[in-house]
N, C-alpha and C positions, 0 to 999 in steps of 0.2 A: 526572429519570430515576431511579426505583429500583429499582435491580439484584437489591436483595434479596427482590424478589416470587416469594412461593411456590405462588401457583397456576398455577403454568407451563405445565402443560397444559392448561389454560382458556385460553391465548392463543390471539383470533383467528389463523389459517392467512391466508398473504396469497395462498397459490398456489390455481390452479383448481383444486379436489378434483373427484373424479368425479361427485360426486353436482351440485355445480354448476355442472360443464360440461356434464353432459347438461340440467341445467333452462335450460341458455342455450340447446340447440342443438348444441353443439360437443362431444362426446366425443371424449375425449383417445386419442386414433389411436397402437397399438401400433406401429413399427416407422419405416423412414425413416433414412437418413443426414444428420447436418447437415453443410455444410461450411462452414465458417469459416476464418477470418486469424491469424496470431499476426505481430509486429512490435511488437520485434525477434525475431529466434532466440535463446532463450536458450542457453547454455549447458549447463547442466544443467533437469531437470526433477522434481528432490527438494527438493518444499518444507523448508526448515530451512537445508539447506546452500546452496542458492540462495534469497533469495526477493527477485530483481526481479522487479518487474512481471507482464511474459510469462509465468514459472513460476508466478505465484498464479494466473493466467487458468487455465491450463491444467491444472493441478495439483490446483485444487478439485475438478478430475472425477473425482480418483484417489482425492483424502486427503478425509478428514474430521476433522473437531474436533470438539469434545462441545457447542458451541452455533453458534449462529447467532445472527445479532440484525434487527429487525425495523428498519424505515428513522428510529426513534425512541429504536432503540439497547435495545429492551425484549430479554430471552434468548427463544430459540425453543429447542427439543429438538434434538437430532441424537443423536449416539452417544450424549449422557445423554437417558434418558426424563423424569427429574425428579429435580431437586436442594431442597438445605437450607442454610439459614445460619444459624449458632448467633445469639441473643442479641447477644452482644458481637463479631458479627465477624470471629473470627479459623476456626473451623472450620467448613468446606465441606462436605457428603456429597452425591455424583453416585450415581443410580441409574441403571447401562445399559441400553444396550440389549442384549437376547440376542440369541443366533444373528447374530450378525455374524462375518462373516469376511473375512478377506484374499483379496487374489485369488491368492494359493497356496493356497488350502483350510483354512491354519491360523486355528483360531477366535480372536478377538480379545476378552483379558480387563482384569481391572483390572490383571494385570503388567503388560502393555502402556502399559494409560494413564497409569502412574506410571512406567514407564522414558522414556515420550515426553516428559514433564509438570517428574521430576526430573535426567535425564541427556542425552538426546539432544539436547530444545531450550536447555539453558540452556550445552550443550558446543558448538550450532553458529552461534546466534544471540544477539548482545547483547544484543537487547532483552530473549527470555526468559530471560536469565542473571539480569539485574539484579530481574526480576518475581518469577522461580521463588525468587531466595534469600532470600525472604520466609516460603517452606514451611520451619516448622520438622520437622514430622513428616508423611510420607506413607505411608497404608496401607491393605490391602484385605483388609477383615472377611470378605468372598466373593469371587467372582469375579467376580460383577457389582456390587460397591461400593466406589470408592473415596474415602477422607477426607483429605482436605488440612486440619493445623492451622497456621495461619500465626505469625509470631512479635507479629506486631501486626495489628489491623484494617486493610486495604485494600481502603477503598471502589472500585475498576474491578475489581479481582483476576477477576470474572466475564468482564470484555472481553478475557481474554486467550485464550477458548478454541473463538474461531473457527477455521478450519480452516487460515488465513493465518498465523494466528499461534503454533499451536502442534496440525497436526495430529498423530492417533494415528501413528505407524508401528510395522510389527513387531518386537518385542522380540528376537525369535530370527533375525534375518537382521541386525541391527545388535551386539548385544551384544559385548562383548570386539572388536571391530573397531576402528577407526579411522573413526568418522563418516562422516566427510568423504569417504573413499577406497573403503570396502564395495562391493564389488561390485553390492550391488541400486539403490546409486547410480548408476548407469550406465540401470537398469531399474524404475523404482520400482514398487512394490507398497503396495496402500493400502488402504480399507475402501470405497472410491468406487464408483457404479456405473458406472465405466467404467474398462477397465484398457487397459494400454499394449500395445499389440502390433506398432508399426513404428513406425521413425522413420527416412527418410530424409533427414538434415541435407541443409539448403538446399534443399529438394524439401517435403515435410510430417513429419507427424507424426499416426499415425490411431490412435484410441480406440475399442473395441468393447464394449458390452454386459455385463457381468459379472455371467452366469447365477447365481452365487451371492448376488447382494445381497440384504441384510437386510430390503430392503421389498419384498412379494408382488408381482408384476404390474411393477414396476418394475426401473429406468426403461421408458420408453416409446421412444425413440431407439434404432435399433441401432447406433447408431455417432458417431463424433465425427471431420469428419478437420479437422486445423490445418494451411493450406496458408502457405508459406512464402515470401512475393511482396515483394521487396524495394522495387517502384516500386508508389508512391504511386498515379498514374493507373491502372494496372494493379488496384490492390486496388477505390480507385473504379467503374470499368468492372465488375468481380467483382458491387458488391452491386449495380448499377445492372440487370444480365443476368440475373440468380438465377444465375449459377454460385457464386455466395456466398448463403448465407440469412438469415448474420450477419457484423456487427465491431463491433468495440470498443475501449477505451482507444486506442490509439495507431494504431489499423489506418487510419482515415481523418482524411485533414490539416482542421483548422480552417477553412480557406477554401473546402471542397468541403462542409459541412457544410448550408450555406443552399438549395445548391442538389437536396440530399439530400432534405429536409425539404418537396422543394412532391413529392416522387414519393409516388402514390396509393398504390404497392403497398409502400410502406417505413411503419416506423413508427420515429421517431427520438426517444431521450430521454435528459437526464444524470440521472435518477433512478438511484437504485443505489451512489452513492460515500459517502454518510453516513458509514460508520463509516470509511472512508479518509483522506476531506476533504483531499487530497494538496495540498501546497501547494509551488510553487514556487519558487530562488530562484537566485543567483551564490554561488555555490563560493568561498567563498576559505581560501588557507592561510594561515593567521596568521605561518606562520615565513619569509615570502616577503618580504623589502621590499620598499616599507614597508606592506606591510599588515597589519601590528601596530599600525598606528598609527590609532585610533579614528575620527580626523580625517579620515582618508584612505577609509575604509568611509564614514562619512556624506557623503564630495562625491559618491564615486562612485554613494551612493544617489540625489543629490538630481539626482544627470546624468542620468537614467534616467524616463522617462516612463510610469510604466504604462498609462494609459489608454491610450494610442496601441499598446501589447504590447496589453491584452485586446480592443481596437476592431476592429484593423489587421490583425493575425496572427492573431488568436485567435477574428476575426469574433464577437464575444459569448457566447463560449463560455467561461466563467468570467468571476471578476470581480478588479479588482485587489488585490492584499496589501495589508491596512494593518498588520498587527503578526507577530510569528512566529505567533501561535495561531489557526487560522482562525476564523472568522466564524459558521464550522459545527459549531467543538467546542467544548466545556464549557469556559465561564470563559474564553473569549474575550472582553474587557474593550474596546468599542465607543468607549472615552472617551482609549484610547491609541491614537498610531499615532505613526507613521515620517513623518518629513521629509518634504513635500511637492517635487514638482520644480520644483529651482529652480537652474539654471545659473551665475545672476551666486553666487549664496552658495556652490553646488559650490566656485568657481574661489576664491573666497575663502577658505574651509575651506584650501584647498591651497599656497593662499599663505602661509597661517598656521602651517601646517604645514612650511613651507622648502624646499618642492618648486619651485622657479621652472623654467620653461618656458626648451628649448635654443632656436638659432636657428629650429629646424624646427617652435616651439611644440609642442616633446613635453615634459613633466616626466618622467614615466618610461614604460617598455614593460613589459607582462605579456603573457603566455603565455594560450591560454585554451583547452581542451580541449572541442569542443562534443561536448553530446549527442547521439548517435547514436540516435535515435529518433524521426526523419523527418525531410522538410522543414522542416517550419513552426522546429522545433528550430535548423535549419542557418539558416535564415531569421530568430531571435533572434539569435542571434551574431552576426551580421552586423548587426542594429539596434545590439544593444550597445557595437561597435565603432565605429560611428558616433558613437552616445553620447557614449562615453567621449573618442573626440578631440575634441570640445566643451572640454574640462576637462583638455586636453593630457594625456592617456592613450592608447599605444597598445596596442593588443590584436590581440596575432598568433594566429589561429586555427590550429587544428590537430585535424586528423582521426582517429578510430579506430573500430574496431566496437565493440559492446556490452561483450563478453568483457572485452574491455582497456582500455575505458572504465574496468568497475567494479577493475579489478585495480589500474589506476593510481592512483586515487581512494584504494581501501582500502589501499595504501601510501606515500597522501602524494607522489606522483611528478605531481603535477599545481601551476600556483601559481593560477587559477581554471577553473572548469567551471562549470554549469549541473548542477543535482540538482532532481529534486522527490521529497518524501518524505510518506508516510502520517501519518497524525496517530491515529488507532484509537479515537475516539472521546472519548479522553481525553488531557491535555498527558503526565501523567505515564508514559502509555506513549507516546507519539509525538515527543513534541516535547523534553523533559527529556533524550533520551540525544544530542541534539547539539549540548548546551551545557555539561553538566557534566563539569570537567576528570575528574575518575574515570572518563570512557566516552573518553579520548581514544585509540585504540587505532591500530593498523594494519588496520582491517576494515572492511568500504563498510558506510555506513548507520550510523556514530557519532559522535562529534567527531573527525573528520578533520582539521578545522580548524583543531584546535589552540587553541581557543577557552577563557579562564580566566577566571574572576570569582569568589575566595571565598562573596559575597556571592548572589550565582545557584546556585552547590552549595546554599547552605545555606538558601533559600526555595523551591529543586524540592525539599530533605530535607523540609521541614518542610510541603510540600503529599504528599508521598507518606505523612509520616508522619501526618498527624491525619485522623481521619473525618468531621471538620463539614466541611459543604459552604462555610460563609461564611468559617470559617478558611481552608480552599483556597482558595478564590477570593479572599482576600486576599494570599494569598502567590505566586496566579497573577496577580495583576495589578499586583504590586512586580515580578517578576520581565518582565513584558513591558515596563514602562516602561524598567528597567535595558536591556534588548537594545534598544530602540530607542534608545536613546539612543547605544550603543554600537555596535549594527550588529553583529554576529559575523559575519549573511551577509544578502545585499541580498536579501529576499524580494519577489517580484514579482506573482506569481499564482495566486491559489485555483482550482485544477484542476478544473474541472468536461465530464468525457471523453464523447464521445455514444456511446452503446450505439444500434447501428440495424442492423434486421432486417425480413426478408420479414415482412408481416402474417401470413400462416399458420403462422407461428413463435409457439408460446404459452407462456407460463409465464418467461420470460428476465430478466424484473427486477421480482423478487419481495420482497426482501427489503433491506435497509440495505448489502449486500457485493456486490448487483447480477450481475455475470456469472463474480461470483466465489464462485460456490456448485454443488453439484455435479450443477444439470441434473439431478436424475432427472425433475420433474417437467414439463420440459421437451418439449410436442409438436409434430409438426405436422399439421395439421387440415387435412383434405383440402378 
């Protein structure tokens, strides 16, 4: 993959343009309401200061970022019309696009992009703290150019400017505030063509048309509404009637999926998570006894079967973990992997370990926080607790919603849980901030864990720090043998989500970030 290609607006377009959806037959039908599913309810809906899941889904239709990327991970244009990369690497220059605006009417410039870019995202999110403090100097020669010089060359530095990961927001409704608390937090405002205009928690959440956006004619959709359906069967039934046209990621459970798939008027597909590549695993706290204790991670790995997770529950919708770096990202090293399941060596590890089993063949009891993000979720936890008393572990489950899942999690008030987290196309933005002790924080989506290895800091340092590709991928595949070996967290499954929608639905996974892009080009065809 090279990031540093400069003819960027010579990339083919994946979505139907007008000119070839008239030569098919099909021109793209001004107007129409979608309705769709969002599950879970998130919390908030301002990318940066939220960004599970449900708020990227829904969020991309408000915010935008300066690229996009193609299902190969190549840059597409968005708020930048075309960019530059020095020579050696380290400076950047974005050319915007004009006439964009906010859905308050104010025009969106290079202040913008550089207060989103050097303050906002790296003040609310870890991941862009750790990316952004790579920009030695940021500044804007006009209003529509901004130059980013970095301190050293960072080959991804381009993956980081999808709309997920660090879209624009307004400079003058955030500034001198407090991030996180702003009032238009409550209401966000974005560059998107669709802006917010109701949200009845627990009921929906509806998105209207933003007569001002930047592209003529666009979008095509008068609306977006995200209905709020807590049961599983219930969202089922929805896309089954058309009173739904679309779901996605988590809206429908894995075992409804096959039967999804033979109906004529759906089209079902996991295309679209490339730059995600979300991988799955068990939570654990390192400061819990004893699982600090390496030994004790590798039985509980080898207790745990995943084929029977991606077969069983998951009906072959993803495939099993074999190392933390998925299969689907860069310098993912095919020749390492994790312990295979194996019960009698579990039980031995643990023996070894001095854990000996009570009268009740329990060695110890852990806590286990499941996912709140449907069935099939509630229905792992319950495998794993099976599992684990194999290997005289018990695992007492306990219940919460989304909210206080992730609140628990991001203050370590949890001893395991169930996470799957994004990978972004590369280790060193995805996978690096939940093993190296520096990102051990109190905030969801870091080393929560509690997880240390000098030797793991200092091979993610030294793949963030060099630009050969072979040098990184040496130092990514020292570092994956170390986590296997050690386990920091038991990864189970490479997440591969169905996106399925009415056939008259067009334009919906277009692109490497799938339904997490902002729809304008999005119809439906009468």
């Amino acid at each position: 993959m090279d990031l540093r290609r400069r003819d960027v607006i010579a990339a083919a377009p994946l979505v139907m343009t007008l000119a070839e959806a008239r030569a098919q037959g099909v021109t793209p039908r001004r107007g129409g309401t979608l309705t769709t599913m969002l599950t879970p309810e998130p919390g908030l809906l301002q990318i940066g200061v939220n960004n599970q899941g449900p708020t990227l889904v829904i969020g991309s239709k408000m915010f935008q970022g300066l690229l996009s990327f193609t299902p190969t991970l190549q840059p597409i244009p968005v708020l930048a019309k075309s960019w530059t990369i020095s020579p050696d690497g380290r400076e950047y220059v974005f050319k915007l696009q004009e006439n964009v605006k906010f859905h308050d009417g104010r025009p969106m410039t290079a202040e913008d992009v550089i207060f989103s870019i050097t303050k906002f995202h790296p003040e609310v999110a870890p991941r862009a703290r750790a990316i952004f403090a790579l920009i030695d100097n940021a500044e804007a020669p006009d209003p529509y150019t901004v130059k980013f010089t970095l301190k050293q060359a960072f080959e991804p530095f381009l993956l980081m400017f999808d709309a997920s990961a660090s879209s624009i927001v307004p400079k003058h409704l955030f500034d001198g505030l407090d991030y996180r608390t702003a009032p238009v937090v409550q209401r966000p405002i974005g560059t998107g063509p669709f802006r917010l205009v109701e949200w009845q928690r627990g009921n929906f959440v509806r998105l209207e048309r933003f007569e001002e956006y930047w592209k003529p004619g666009q979008p095509y959709l008068d609306g977006i509404i995200y209905r709020i359906v807590p049961d599983s069967q219930s969202r089922r039934l929805a896309i089954e009637t058309g009173q739904a046209q679309l779901t996605q990621a988590n809206d429908i459970e894995p075992f409804d999926v096959p039967a999804l798939r033979s109906r004529p008027n759906l089209e079902v597909s996991t295309a679209g998570w490339e730059y995600f590549s979300p991988l799955s695993w068990i939570e654990l706290n390192h400061r819990v006894a004893p699982l600090g204790d390496p030994r004790v991670r590798q039985a509980m790995s080898m207790a745990i079967d995943r084929n029977f997770i991606a077969q069983r529950l998951w009906f072959g919708v993803g495939r099993p973990a074999t190392n933390p770096i998925a299969s689907t990202t860069k310098f993912h090293d095919r020749n390492v992997r994790i312990a295979g399941y194996d019960v009698r060596a579990a039980n031995a590890l643990l023996d070894a370990a001095g854990l000996r089993a009570n009268a009740q063949g329990v060695r110890f009891t852990l806590k286990h926080l499941v996912l709140p993000y449907g069935e099939v979720w509630s229905r792992l936890a319950e495998y794993l607790r099976q599992s684990l008393r194999q290997v005289g572990i018990a695992l007492e489950l306990e219940s919460t919603d989304a909210g206080s899942w992730a609140r628990r999690i991001g203050n370590w008030e949890y001893e395991t849980s169930v996470n799957f987290v994004y990978q972004f196309g590369d280790p060193t933005l995805g996978v690096e901030r939940t093993y190296v002790s520096s990102n051990i924080q109190k905030v969801t989506f870091t080393n929560t864990g509690g997880y240390s290895n000098p030797r793991v800091d200092a091979l993610f340092a030294t793949a963030r720090r060099v630009a050969d590709a072979p040098a990184r991928q040496a130092a990514f595949t020292d570092v994956q043998k170390i986590l296997c070996e050690e386990v920091p967290q038991i990864w189970l499954m490479e997440m591969a989500f169905p996106t399925i929608h009415d056939r008259r639905l067009r334009n919906v996974v277009t692109t490497g970030l799938g339904v997490h892009t902002s729809f304008d080009d999005v119809f439906l065809a009468s």
